[in-house]
C-alpha positions in Angstrom: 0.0 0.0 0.0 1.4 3.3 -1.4 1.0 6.9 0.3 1.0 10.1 -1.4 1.9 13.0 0.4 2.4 16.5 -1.0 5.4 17.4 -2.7 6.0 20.8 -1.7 9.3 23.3 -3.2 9.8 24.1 -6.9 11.5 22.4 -9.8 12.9 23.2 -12.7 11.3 21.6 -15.5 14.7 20.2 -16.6 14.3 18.3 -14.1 11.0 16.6 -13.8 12.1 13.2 -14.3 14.1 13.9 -10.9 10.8 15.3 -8.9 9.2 12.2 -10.1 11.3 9.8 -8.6 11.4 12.2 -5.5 7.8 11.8 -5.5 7.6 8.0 -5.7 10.5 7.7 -3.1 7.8 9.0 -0.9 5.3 7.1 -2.3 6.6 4.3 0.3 5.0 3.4 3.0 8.7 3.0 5.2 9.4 6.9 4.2 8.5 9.2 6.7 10.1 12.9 5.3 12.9 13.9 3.1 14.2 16.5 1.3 16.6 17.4 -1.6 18.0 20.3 -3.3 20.5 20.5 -6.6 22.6 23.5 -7.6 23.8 23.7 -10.7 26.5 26.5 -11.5 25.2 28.3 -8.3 21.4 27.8 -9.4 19.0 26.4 -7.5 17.1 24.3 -10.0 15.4 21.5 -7.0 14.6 22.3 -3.6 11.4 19.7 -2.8 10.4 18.3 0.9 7.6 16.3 2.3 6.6 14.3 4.2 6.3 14.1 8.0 8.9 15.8 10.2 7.6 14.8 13.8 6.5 11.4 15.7 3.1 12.9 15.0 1.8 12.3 11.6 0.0 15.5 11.4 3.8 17.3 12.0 4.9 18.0 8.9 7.8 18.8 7.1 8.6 22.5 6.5 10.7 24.5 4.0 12.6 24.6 7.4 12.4 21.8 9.2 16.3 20.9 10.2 17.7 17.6 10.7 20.8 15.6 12.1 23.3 15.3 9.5 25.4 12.6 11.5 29.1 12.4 9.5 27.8 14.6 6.7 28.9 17.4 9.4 32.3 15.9 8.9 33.7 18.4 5.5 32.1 21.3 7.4 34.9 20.8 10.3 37.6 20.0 7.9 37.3 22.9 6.0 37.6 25.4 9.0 40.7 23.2 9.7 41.6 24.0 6.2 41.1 27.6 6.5 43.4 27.8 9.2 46.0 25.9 7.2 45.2 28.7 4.8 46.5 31.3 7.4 49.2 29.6 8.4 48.0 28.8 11.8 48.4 25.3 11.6 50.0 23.0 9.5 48.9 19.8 8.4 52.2 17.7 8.8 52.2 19.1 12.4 51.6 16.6 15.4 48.8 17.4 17.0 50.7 17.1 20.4 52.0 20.9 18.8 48.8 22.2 19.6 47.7 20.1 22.0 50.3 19.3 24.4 48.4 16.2 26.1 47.7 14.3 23.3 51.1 13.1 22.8 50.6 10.4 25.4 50.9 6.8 24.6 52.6 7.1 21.9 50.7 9.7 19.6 53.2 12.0 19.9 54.2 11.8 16.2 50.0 11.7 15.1 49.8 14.5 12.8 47.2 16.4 11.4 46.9 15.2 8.8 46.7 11.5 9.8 43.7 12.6 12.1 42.0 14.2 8.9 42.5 11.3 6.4 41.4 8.6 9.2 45.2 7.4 9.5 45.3 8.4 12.9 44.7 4.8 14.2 42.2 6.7 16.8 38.4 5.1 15.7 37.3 4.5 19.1 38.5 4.3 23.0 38.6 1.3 24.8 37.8 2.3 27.9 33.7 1.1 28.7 31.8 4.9 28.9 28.3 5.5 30.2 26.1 6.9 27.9 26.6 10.9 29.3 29.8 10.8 28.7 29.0 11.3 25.3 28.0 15.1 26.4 30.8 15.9 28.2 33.9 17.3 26.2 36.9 17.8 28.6 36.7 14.2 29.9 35.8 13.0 26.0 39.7 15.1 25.2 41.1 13.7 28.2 40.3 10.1 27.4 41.4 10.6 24.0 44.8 12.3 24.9 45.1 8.8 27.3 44.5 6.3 24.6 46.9 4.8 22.6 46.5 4.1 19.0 44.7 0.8 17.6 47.3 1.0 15.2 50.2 2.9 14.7 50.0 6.6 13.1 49.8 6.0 9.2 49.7 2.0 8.9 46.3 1.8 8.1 42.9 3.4 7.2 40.5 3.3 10.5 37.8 5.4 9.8 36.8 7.3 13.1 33.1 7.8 13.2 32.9 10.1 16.1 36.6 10.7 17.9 37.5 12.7 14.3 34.5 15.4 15.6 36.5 15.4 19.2 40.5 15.6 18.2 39.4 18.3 15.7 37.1 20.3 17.8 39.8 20.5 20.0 42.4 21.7 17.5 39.6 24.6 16.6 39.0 25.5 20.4 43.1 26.0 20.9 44.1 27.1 17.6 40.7 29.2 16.5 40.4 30.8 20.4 36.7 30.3 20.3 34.7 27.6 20.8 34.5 24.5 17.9 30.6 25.3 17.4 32.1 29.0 17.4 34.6 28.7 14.7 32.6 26.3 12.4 30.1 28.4 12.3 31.4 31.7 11.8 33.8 30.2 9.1 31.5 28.2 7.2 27.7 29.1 8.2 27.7 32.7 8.4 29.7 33.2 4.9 27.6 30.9 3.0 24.0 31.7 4.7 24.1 28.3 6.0 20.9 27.0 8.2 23.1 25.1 9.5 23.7 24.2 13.3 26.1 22.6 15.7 25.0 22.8 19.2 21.1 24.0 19.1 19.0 26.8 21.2 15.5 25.8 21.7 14.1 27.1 19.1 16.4 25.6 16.6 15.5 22.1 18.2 11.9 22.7 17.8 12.4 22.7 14.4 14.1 19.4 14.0 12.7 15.8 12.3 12.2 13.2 14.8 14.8 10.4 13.6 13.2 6.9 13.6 13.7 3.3 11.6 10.7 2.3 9.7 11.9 -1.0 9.0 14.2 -3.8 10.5 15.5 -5.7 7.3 19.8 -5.2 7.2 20.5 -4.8 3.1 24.3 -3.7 3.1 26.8 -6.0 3.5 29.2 -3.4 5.2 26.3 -2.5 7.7 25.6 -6.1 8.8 29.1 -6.8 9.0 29.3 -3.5 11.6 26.4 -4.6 13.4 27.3 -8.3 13.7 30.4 -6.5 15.6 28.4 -4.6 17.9 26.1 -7.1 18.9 28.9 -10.0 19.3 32.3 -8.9 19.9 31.1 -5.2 22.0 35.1 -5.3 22.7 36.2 -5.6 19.3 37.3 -1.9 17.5 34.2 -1.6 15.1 32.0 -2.2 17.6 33.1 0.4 20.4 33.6 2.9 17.5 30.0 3.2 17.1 28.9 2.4 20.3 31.1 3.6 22.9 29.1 5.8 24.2 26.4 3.9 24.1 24.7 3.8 20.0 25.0 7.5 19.2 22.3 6.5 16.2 19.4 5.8 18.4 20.1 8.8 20.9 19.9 11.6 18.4 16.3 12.4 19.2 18.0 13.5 22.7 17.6 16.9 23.6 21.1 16.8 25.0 22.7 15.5 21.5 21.2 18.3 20.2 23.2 21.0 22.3 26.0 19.2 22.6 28.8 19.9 20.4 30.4 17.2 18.5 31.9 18.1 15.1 32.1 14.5 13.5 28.3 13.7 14.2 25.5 16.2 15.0 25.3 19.1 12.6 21.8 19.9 12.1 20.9 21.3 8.6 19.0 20.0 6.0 19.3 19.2 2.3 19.1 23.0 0.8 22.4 23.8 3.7 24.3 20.7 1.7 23.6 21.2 -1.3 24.9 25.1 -0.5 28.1 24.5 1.5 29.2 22.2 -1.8 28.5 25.2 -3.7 30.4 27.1 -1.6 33.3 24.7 -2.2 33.2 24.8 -6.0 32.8 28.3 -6.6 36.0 29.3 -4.4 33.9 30.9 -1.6 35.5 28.7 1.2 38.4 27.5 0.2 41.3 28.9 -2.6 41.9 26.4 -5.4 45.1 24.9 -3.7 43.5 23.8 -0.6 40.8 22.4 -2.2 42.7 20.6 -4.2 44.9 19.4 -1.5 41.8 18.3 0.4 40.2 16.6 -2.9 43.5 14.8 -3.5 43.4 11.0 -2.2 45.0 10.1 0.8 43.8 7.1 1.7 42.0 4.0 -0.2 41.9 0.4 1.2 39.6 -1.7 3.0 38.7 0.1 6.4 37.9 -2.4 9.5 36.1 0.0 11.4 33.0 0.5 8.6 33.8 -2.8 6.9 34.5 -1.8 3.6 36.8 -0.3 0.9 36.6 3.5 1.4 38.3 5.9 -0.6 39.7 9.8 1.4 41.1 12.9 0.9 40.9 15.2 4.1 37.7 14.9 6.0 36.1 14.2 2.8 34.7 11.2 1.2 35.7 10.6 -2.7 33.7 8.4 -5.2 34.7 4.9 -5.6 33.1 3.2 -9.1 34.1 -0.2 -8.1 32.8 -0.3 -4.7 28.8 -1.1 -3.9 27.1 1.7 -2.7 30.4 3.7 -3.1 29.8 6.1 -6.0 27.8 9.3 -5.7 26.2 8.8 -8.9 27.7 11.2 -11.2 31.5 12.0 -12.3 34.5 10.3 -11.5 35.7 13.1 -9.3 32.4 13.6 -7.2 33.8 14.2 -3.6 31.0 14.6 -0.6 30.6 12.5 2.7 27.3 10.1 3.7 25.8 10.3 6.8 24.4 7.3 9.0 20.6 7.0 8.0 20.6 8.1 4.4 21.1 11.9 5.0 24.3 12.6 1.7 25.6 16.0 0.6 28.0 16.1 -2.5 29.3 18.0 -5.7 30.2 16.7 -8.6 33.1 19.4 -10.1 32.9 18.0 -14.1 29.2 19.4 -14.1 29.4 21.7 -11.7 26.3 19.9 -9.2 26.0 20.4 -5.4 23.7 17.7 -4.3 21.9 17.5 -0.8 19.6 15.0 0.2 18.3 14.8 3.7 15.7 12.2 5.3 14.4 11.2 8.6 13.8 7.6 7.7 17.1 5.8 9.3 18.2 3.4 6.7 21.3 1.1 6.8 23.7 1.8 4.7 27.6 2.1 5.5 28.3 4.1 2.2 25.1 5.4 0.1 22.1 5.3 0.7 20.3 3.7 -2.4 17.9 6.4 -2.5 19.8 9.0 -2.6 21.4 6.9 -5.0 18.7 6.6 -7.2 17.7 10.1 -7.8 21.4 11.3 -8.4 20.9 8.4 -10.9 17.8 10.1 -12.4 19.8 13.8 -12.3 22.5 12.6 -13.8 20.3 11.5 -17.1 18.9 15.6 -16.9 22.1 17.2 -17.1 
């Protein structure tokens, strides 16, 4: 049985083909409320929602409504790290331990910057058993992460770090920036872009969140259920505590103390027009000059990664497409660059033909890499360009 809720925005009529499969997407009776916008050369040719934003099915979703991003927040944190490269303020072949005097302890004291940002660091999660507020409180987060030691040693191997990335490079912002990470993300990517984006909500921005829930139970990605088999049989083993240790950041993100919380890896609330804008933002030169984009575009790491149970392909804090690998191509070009976020939520640009892509959901799927349905109408884009 099909539902048919409004489909509310506008579309260029280019792009029909892609409202259409927007509009079947929701259509299913699993969705609950989605969004998506595409930008092509700066233009806004799709910016759709519908749905339902709340637990309530009369709450609706609004050309507003904001939701949590999970890693896609990743790329905003690396490029105010990038910025300050820019300035000369930090350096990415630095140790950490440079800025951060305590996190040279065992053994990280040759970690650099780079490493963290490219998920070489061999820092995906801490081993130490944490009770679920932990997870809200940053100096004992940064002090446990200056205490542990590596998984692996600095640059051996690709360990993708789901949420200690957000810590070690919050904490770089907060000594290096002088304000607060929340502070410095947002003034350096937000406020030049117009951003409705978020990290670390008032009230009012909370009210206007999505409720984040699972519709359905069935596992479809190989990666995930290789993740998950961790988590509920080995809880000791590193994939496992690197998503859930704290306690399963996932099913906690309807939490009003998520929401306020700062953590730069994992809770960015935006929604699919603030994607598809900050990629803009990065093709058109308005956040970063060419050579730092390009050094943050150029690969630094591609190999099978044990934390996320896949081949993933990096540059710095960004993800890059990868053909060959299921669920591991954005759709478009060669040289699409973007990052997925846990439930489905992707944000991307494709530089060949100049796309910024943001879709944004509140229907948790699970998928490691790509959500297929994001997939599919990046698929269906494509074939209007």
């Amino acid at each position: 049985m099909t539902h048919s809720p409004a489909i509310h925005g506008h579309c260029d009529p280019r792009f029909e083909p892609v409202k259409a499969a927007f509009t079947g997407l929701m259509q299913s009776p699993f969705e609950r409320g989605a969004a998506l916008c595409l930008k092509i050369e700066g233009e806004t040719v799709i910016d759709l929602w519908a749905g339902i934003a709340g637990p309530e099915p009369d709450s609706h979703w609004q050309h507003d409504t904001l939701l949590n991003l999970f890693s896609c927040t990743k790329p905003f944190t690396a490029v105010a790290i990038m910025q300050l490269v820019g300035e000369g303020r930090l350096d990415l072949d630095a140790p950490v331990c440079r800025y951060w005097p305590e996190f040279a302890s065992a053994g990280k004291d040759s970690t650099t910057v780079r490493q963290v940002l490219c998920h070489r660091a061999g820092l995906p999660a801490l081993r130490t058993p944490l009770a679920p507020e932990t997870l809200y409180d940053w100096d004992t987060m940064i002090d446990l992460i200056a205490e542990e030691q590596p998984w692996v040693d600095a640059g051996k191997q690709q360990t993708y770090s789901p949420l200690l990335f957000g810590w070690i490079l919050g904490e770089l912002l907060r000594r290096v920036d002088g304000v607060s990470p929340a502070q410095s993300i947002h003034q350096r990517v937000a406020v030049p872009l117009g951003l409705d984006f978020h990290i670390g909500l008032d009230d009012a921005t909370i009210a206007r969140c999505a409720y984040m829930a699972r519709t359905k139970d069935e596992v479809d990605d190989e990666a995930f259920g290789r993740v998950l088999q961790y988590v509920l049989t080995e809880p000791t083993a590193m994939s496992a505590l690197a998503f859930a240790n704290p306690p399963m950041v996932l099913g906690r993100s309807n939490e009003p103390g998520w929401k306020r919380m700062t953590q730069p890896a994992a809770n960015g609330h935006g929604n699919a027009r603030s994607l598809a804008e900050f990629y803009a933002g990065l093709l058109d030169g308005r956040l970063l000059e060419s050579p730092l984009l390009n050094e943050m575009l150029r690969e630094h790491s591609a190999e099978y990664d044990p934390t996320i149970q896949t081949p993933t392909r990096f540059g710095l804090g960004i993800m890059l497409n990868q053909s060959d690998v299921a669920n591991g191509s954005y759709g478009m070009g060669p040289d699409a660059f973007g990052h997925m976020g846990a439930g489905g939520t992707i944000g991307f640009a494709d530089p060949e033909r100049g796309v910024a892509f943001g879709f944004a959901c509140n229907t948790i799927g699970s998928y490691v890499l790509m959500d297929p349905r994001a997939r599919g109408l990046a698929n269906v884009a494509m074939g209007c360009l």
